[in-house]
TORSE-918422 format. One record per residue: residue in three letters; y, z, x of N, C-alpha, C, O, CB in turn. Coordinates in steps of 0.2 Angstrom, whole numbers, padded with zeros to 4 digits, always signed. Glycine has a CB too. Example, Ala and Ser with C-alpha at 12.3 -4.5 7.8 and 13.67 -1.06 7.14 Angstrom:
ALA-0028+0039+0066-0022+0039+0062-0016+0039+0066-0017+0042+0071-0022+0045+0057 SER-0011+0035+0064-0005+0036+0068+0000+0039+0064+0006+0040+0067-0003+0029+0070 
//
This chain:
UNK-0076-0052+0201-0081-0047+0199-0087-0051+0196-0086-0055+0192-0078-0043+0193 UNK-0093-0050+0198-0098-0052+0196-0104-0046+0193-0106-0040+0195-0101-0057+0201 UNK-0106-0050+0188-0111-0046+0182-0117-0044+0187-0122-0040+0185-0114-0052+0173 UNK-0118-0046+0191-0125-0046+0196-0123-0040+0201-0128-0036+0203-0127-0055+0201 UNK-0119-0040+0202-0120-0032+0208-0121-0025+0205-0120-0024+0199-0114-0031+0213 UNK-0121-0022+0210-0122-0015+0205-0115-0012+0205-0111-0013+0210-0128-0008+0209 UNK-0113-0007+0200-0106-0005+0198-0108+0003+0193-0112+0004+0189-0102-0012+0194 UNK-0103+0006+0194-0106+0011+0188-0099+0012+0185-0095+0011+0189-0111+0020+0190 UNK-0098+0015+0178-0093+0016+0175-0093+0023+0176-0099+0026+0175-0091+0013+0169 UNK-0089+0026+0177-0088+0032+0178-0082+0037+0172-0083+0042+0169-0086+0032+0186 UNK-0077+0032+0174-0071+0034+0168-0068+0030+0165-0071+0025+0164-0066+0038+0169 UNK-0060+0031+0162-0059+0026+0156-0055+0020+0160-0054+0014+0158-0054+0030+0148 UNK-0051+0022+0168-0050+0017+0171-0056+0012+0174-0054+0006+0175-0047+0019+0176 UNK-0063+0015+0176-0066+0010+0179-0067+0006+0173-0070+0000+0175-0071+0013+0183 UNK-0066+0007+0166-0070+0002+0161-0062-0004+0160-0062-0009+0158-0074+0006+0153 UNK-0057+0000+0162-0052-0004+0159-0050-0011+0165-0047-0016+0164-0046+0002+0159 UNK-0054-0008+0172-0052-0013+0177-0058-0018+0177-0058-0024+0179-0051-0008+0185 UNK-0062-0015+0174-0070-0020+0172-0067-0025+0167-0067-0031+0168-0077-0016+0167 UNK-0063-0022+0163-0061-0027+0155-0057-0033+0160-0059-0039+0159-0053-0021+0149 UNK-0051-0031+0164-0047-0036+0166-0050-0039+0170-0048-0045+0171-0041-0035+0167 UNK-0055-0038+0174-0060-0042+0181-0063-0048+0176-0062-0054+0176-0068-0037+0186 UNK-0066-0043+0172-0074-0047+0168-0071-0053+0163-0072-0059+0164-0080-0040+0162 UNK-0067-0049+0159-0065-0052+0154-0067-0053+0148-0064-0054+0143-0066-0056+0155 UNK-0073-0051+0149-0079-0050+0144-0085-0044+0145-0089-0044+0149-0083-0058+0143 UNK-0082-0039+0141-0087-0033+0144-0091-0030+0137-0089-0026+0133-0082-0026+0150 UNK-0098-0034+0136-0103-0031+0130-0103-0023+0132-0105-0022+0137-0112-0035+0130 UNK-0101-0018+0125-0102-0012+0124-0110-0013+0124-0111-0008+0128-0099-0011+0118 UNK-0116-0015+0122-0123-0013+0121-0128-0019+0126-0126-0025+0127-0125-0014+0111 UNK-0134-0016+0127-0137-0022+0131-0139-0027+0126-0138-0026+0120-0144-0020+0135 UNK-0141-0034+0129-0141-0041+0125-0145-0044+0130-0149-0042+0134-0133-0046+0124 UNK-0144-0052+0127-0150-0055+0129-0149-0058+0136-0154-0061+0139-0152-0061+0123 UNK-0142-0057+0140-0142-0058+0147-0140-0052+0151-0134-0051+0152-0138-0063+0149 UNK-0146-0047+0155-0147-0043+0160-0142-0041+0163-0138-0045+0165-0152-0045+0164 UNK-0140-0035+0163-0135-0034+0167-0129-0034+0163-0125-0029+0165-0135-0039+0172 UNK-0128-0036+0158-0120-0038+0155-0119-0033+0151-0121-0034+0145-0119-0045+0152 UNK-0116-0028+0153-0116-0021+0148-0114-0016+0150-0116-0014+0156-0123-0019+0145 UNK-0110-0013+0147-0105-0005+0151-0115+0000+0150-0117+0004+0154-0095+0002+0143 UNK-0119-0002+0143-0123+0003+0143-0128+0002+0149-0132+0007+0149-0125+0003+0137 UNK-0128-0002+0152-0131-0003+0161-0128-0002+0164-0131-0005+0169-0133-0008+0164 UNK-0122+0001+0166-0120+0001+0171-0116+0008+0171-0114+0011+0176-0117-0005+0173 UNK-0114+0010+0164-0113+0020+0164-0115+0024+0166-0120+0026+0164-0113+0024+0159 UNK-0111+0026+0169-0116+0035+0173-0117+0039+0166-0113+0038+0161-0109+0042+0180 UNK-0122+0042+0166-0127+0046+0160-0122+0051+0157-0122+0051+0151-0133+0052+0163 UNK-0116+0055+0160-0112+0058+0158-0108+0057+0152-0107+0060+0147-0109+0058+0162 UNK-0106+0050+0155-0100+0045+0151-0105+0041+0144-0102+0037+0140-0096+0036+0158 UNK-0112+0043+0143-0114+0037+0139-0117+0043+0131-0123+0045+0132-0121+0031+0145 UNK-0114+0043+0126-0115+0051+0123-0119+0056+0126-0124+0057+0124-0118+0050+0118 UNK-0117+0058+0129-0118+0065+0132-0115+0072+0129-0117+0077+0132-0117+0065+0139 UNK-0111+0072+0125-0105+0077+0124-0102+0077+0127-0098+0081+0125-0106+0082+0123 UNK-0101+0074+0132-0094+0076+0137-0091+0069+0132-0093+0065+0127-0094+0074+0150 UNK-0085+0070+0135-0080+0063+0133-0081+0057+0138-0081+0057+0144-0072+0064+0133 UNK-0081+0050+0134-0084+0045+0139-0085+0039+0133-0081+0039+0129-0093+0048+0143 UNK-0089+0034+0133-0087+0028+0133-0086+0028+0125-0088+0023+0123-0093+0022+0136 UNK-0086+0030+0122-0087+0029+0113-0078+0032+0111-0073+0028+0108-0095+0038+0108 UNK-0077+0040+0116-0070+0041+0116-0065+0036+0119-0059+0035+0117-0070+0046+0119 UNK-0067+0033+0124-0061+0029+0126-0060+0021+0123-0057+0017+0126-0061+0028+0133 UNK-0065+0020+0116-0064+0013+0113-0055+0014+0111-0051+0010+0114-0069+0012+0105 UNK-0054+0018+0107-0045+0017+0105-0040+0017+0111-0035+0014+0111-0043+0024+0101 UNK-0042+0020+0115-0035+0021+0122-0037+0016+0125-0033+0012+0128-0034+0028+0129 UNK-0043+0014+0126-0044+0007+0129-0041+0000+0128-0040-0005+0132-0051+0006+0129 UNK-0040+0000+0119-0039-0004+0117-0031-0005+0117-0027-0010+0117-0042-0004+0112 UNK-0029+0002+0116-0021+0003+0115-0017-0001+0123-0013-0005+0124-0020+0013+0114 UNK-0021+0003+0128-0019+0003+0133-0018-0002+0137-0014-0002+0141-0022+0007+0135 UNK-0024-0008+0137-0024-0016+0140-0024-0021+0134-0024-0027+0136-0032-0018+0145 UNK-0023-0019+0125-0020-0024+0122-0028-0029+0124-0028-0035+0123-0012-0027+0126 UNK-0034-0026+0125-0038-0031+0122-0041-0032+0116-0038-0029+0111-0042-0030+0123 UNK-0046-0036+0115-0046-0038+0108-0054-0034+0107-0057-0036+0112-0045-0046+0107 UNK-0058-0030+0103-0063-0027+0101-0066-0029+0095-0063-0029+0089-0061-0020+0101 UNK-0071-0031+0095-0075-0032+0090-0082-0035+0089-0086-0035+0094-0071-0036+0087 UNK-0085-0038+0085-0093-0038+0087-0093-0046+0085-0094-0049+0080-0100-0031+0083 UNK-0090-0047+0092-0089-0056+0094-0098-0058+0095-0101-0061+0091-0082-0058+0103 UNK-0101-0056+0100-0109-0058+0104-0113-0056+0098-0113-0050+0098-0112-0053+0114 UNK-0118-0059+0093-0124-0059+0091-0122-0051+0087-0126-0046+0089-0130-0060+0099 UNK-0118-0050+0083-0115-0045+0080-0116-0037+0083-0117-0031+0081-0118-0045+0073 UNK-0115-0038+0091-0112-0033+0094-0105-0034+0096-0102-0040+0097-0116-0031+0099 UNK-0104-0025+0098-0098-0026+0101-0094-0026+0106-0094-0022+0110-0098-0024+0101 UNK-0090-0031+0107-0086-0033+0114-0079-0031+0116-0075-0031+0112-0086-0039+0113 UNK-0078-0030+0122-0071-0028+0125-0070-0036+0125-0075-0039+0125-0070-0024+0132 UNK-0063-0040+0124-0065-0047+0130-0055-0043+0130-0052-0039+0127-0068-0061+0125 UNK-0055-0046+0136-0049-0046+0139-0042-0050+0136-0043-0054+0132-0050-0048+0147 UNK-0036-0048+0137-0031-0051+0133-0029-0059+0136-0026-0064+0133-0024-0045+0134 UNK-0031-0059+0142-0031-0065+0145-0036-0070+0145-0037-0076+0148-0031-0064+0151 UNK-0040-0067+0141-0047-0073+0139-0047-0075+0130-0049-0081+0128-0059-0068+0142 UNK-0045-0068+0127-0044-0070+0122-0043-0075+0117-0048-0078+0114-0042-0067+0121 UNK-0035-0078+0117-0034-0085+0117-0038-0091+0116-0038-0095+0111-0031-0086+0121 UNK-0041-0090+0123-0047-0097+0123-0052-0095+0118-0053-0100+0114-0053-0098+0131 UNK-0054-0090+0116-0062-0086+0114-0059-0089+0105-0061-0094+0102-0063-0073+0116 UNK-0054-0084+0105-0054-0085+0098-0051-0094+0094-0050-0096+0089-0050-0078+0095 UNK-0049-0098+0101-0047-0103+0098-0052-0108+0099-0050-0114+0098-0040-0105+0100 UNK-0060-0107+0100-0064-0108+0099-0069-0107+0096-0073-0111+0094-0064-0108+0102 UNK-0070-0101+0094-0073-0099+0089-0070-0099+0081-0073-0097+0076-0075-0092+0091 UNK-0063-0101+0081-0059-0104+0074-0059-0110+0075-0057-0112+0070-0051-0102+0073 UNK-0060-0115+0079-0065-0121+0080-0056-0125+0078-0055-0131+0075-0074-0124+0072 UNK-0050-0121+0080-0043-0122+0079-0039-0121+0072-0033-0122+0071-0042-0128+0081 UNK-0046-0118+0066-0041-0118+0061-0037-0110+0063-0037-0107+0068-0046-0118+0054 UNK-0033-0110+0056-0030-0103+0055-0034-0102+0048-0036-0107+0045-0022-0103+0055 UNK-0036-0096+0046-0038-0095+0041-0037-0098+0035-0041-0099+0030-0037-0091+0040 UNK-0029-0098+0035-0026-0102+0027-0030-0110+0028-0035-0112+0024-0016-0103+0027 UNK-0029-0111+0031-0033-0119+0034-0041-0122+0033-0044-0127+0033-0033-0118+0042 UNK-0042-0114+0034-0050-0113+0036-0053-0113+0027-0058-0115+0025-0052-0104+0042 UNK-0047-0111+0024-0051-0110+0014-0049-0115+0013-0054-0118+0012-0048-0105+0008 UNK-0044-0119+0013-0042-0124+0010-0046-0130+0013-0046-0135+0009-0034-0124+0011 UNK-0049-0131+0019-0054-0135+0019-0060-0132+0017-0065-0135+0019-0056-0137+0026 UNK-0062-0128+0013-0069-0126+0012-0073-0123+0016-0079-0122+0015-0070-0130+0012 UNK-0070-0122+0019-0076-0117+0026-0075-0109+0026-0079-0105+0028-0072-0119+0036 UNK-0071-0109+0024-0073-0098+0022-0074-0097+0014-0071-0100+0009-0062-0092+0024 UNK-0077-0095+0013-0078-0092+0004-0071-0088+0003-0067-0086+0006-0087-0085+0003 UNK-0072-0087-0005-0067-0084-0007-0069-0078-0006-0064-0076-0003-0065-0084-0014 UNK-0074-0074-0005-0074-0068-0003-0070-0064+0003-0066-0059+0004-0081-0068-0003 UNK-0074-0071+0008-0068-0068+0014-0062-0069+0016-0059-0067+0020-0070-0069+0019 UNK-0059-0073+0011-0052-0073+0008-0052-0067+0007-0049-0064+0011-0049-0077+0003 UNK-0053-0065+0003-0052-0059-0002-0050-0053+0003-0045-0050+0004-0059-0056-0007 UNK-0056-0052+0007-0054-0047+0010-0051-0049+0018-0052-0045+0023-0061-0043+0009 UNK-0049-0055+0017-0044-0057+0026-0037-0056+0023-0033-0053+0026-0044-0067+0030 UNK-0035-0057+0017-0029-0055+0013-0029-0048+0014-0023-0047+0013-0030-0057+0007 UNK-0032-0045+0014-0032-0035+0012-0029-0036+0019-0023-0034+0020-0041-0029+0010 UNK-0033-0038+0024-0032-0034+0031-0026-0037+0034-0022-0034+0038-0039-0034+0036 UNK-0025-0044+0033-0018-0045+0033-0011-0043+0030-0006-0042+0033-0019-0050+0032 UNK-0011-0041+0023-0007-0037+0020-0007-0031+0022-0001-0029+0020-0007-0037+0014 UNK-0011-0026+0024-0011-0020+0027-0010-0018+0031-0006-0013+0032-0014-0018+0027 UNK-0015-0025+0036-0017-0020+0041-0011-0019+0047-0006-0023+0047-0025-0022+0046 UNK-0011-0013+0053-0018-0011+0054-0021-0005+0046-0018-0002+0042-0016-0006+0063 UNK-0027-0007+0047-0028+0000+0042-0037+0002+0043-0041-0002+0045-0027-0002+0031 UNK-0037+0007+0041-0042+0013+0041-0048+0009+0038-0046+0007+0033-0039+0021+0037 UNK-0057+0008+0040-0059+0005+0038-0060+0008+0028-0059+0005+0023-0063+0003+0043 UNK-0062+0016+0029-0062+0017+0021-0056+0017+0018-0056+0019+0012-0066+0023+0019 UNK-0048+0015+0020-0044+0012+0015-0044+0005+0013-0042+0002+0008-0039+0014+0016 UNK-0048+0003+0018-0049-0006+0016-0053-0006+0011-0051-0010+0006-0053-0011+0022 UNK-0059-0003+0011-0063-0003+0006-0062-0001+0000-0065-0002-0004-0068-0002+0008 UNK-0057+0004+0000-0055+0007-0006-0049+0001-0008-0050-0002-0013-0051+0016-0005 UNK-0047-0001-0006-0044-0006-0007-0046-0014-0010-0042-0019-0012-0040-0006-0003 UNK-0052-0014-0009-0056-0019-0010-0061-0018-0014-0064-0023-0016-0057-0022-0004 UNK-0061-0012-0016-0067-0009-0022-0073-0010-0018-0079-0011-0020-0067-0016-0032 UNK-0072-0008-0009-0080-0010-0008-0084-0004-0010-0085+0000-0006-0082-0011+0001 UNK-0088-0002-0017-0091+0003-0017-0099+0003-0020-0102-0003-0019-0086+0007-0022 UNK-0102+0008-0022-0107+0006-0028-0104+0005-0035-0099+0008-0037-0111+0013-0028 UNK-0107-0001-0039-0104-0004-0044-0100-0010-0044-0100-0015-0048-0102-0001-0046 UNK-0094-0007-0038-0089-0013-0037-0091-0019-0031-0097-0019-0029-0082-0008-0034 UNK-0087-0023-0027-0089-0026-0022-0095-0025-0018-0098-0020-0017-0085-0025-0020 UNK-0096-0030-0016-0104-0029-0011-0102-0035-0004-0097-0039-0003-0114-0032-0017 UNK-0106-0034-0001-0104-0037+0007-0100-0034+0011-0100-0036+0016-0101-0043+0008 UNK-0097-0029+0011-0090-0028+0018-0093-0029+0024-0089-0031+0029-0086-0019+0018 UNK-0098-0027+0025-0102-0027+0031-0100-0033+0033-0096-0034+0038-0109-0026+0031 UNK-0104-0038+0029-0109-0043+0032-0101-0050+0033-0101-0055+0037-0118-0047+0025 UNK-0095-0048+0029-0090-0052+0028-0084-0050+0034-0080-0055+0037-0087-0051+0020 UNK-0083-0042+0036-0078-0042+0040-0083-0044+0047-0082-0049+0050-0075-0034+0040 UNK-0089-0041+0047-0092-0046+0054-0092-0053+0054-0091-0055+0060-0098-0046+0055 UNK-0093-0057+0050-0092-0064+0049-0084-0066+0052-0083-0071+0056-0094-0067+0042 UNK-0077-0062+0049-0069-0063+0051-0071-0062+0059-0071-0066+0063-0062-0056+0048 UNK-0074-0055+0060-0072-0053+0067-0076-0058+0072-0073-0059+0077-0076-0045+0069 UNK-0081-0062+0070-0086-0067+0074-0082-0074+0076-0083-0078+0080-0092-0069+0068 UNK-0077-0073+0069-0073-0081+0068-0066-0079+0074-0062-0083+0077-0070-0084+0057 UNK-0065-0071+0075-0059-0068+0076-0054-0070+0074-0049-0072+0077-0058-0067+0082 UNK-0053-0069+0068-0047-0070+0062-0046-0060+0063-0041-0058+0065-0052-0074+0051 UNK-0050-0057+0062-0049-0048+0061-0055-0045+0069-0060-0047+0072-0054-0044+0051 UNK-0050-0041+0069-0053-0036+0075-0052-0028+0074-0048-0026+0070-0048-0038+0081 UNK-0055-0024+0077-0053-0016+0078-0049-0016+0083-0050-0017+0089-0059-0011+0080 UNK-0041-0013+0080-0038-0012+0083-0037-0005+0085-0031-0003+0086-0035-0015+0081 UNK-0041-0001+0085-0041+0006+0087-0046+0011+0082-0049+0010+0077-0033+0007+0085 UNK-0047+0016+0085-0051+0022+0083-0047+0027+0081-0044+0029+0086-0055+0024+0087 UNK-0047+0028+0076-0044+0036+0074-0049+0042+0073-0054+0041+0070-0040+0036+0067 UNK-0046+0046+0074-0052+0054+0073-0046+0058+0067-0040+0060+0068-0053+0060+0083 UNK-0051+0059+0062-0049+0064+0056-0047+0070+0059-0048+0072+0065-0055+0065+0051 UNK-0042+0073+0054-0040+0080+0058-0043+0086+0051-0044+0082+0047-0030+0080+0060 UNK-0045+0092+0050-0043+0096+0049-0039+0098+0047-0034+0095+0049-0045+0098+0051 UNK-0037+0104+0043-0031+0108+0039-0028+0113+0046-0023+0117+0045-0035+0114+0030 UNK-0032+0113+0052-0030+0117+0056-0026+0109+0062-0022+0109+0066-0037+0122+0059 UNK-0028+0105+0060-0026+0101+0064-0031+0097+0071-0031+0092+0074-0020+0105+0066 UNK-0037+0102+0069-0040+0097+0073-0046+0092+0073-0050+0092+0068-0041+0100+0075 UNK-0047+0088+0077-0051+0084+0074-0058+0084+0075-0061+0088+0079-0050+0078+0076 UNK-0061+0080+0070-0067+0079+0069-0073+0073+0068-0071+0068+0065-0066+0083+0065 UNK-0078+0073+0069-0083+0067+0068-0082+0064+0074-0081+0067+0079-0081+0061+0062 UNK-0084+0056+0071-0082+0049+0077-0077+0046+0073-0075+0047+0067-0088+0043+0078 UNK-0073+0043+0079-0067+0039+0076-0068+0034+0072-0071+0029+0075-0063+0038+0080 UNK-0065+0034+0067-0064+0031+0059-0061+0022+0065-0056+0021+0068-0055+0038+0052 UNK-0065+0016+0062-0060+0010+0064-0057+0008+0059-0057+0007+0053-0064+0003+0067 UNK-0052+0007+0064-0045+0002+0061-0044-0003+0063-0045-0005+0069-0038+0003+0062 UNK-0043-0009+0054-0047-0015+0055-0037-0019+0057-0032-0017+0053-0053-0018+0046 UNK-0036-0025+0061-0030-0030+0059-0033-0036+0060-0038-0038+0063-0022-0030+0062 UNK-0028-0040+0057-0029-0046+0061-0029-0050+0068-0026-0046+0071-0027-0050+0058 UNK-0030-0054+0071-0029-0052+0078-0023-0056+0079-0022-0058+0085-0035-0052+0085 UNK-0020-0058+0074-0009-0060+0076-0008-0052+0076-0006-0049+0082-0001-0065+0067 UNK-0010-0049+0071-0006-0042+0072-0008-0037+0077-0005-0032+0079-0006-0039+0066 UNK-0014-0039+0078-0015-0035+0083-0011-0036+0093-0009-0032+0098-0024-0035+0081 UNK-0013-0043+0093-0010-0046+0098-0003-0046+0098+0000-0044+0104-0013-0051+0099 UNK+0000-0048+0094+0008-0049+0094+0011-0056+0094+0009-0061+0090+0010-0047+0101 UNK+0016-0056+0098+0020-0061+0097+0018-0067+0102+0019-0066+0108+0026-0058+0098 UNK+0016-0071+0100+0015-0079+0105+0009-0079+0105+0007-0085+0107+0017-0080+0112 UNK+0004-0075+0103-0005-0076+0103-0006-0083+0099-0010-0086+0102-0009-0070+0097 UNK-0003-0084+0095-0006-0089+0090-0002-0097+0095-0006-0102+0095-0003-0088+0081 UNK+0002-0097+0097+0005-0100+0101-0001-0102+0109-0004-0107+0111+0012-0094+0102 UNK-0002-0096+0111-0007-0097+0118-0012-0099+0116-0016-0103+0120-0008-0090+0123 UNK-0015-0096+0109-0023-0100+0108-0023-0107+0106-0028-0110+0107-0027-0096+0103 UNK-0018-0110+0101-0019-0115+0099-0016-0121+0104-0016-0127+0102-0018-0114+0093 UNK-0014-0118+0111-0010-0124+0115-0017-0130+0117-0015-0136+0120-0005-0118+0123 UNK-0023-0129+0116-0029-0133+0118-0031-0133+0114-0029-0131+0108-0035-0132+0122 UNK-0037-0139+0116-0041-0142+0110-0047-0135+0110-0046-0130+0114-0045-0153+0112 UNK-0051-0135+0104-0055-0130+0105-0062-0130+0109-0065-0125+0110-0057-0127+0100 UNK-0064-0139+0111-0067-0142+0114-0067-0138+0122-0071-0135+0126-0064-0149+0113 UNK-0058-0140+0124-0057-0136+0131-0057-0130+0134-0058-0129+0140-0053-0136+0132 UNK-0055-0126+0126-0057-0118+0127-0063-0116+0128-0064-0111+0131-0056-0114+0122 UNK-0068-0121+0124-0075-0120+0126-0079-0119+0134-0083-0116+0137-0077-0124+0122 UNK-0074-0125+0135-0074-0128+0144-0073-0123+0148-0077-0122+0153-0067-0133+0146 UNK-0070-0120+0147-0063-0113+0152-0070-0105+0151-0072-0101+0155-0050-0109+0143 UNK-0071-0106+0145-0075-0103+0146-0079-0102+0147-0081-0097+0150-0076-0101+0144 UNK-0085-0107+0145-0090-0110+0151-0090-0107+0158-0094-0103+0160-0089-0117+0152 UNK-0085-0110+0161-0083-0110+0167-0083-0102+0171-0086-0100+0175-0076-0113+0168 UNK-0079-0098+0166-0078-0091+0169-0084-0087+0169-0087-0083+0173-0074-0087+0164 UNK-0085-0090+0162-0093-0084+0163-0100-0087+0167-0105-0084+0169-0097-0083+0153 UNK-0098-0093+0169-0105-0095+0172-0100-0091+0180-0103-0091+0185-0109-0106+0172 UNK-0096-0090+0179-0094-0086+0188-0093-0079+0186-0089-0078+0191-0084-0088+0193 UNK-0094-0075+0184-0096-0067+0181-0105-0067+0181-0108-0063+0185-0093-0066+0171 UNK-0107-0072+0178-0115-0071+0176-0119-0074+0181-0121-0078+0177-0118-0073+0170 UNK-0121-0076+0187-0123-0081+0192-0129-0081+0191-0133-0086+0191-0121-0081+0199 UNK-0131-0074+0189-0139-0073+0188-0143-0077+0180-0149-0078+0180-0140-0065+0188 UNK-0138-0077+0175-0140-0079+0169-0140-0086+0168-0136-0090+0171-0135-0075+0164 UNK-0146-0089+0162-0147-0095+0163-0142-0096+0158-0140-0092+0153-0156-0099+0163 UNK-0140-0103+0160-0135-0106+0156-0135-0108+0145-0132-0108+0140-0134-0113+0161 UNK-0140-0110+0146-0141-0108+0138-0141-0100+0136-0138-0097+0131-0149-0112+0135 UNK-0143-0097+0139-0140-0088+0138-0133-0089+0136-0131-0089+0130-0140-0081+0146 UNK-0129-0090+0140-0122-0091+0139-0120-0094+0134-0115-0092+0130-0120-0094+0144 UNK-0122-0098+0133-0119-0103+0129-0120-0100+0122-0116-0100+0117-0121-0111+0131 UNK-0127-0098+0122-0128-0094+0115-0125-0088+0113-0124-0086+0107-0135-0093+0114 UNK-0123-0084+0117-0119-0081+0116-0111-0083+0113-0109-0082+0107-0119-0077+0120 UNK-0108-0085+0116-0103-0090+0115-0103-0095+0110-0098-0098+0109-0102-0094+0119 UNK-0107-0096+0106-0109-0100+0099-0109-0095+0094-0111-0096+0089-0116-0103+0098 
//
């Protein structure tokens, strides 16, 4: 599968079979052309009121076990369960979190709140914050600190929930739920990512995406990937 031909998503399998071709599939346009469900969605699927790309973040996630979060330039990304591994055992430059404080490289803050979502999660993003005092008066940053976890992929959205009503039905957009991505991935993730150096992961990836993107210049790439 390459980012350069034309393709349209149409429903929640054509994005799911994109996820596992591509590997890496940016929710929003970015700084390389072409690389994005919002270029390539039929109008239908892309808020329109029908059901379509916003609705199938949770079944999408549930359903191929990818990893979601706003990994590229603090947007949001699908990347596949098979690229994952490399992604984040590169962008953890191999630490694990506990690792990552105890050398000095994460603040206490985002301890603070990698601890909440680790002891919790999965959980509902406004019980996290209720749990972390993110309010007026109390705590400040949640934004700018779960995006920094999600960037490092220590935490991810592990699904969308939709509120219900006293009748039972639902309502809004769906509420994210935040874990970390052991808990979200499972069993042997930490195992598959840290089996390279993060040097190599970087290599693997390199490699894939310059064969997805043939059209995109190579520092595009790479800065995304930074």
């Amino acid at each position: 599968m390459r980012w350069d031909r034309r393709f349209t998503i149409k429903t929640k399998e054509d994005l799911k079979e994109l996820i596992a071709e591509a590997g890496f599939v940016p929710y929003f346009e970015n700084a390389i052309p072409g690389f994005s469900i919002e270029e390539h969605v039929a109008p239908r699927a892309w808020f329109s009121g029908e059901e379509g790309t916003w609705e199938w973040k949770g079944p999408v996630i549930r359903e191929t076990g990818c990893a979601y979060g706003k990994f590229f330039d603090r947007k949001a990304v699908y990347v596949s369960r098979e690229w994952f591994p490399d992604f984040a055992n590169y962008r953890r430059d191999g630490y694990d979190f506990d690792a990552r404080f105890e050398d000095e490289l994460a603040s206490f803050r985002d301890k603070q709140l990698y601890d909440l979502v680790e002891g919790h999660g999965p959980i509902l993003s406004k019980e996290l914050k209720q749990k972390g005092n993110y309010r007026k008066g109390g705590n400040k940053g949640f934004d700018t600190i779960i995006g920094r976890l999600m960037a490092q992929c220590y935490v991810v959205i592990s699904d969308f929930v939709y509120l219900t009503d006293r009748f039972g039905q639902t309502y809004g957009w769906g509420v994210a739920e935040y874990a970390t991505a052991e808990q979200q991935q499972g069993k042997g993730f930490a195992k598959k990512m840290y089996r390279r150096e993060p040097e190599a992961s970087y290599e693997r990836l390199l490699r894939h995406l310059r064969s997805v993107l043939p059209h995109a210049e190579e520092a595009a790439i790479r800065k995304l990937l930074s």
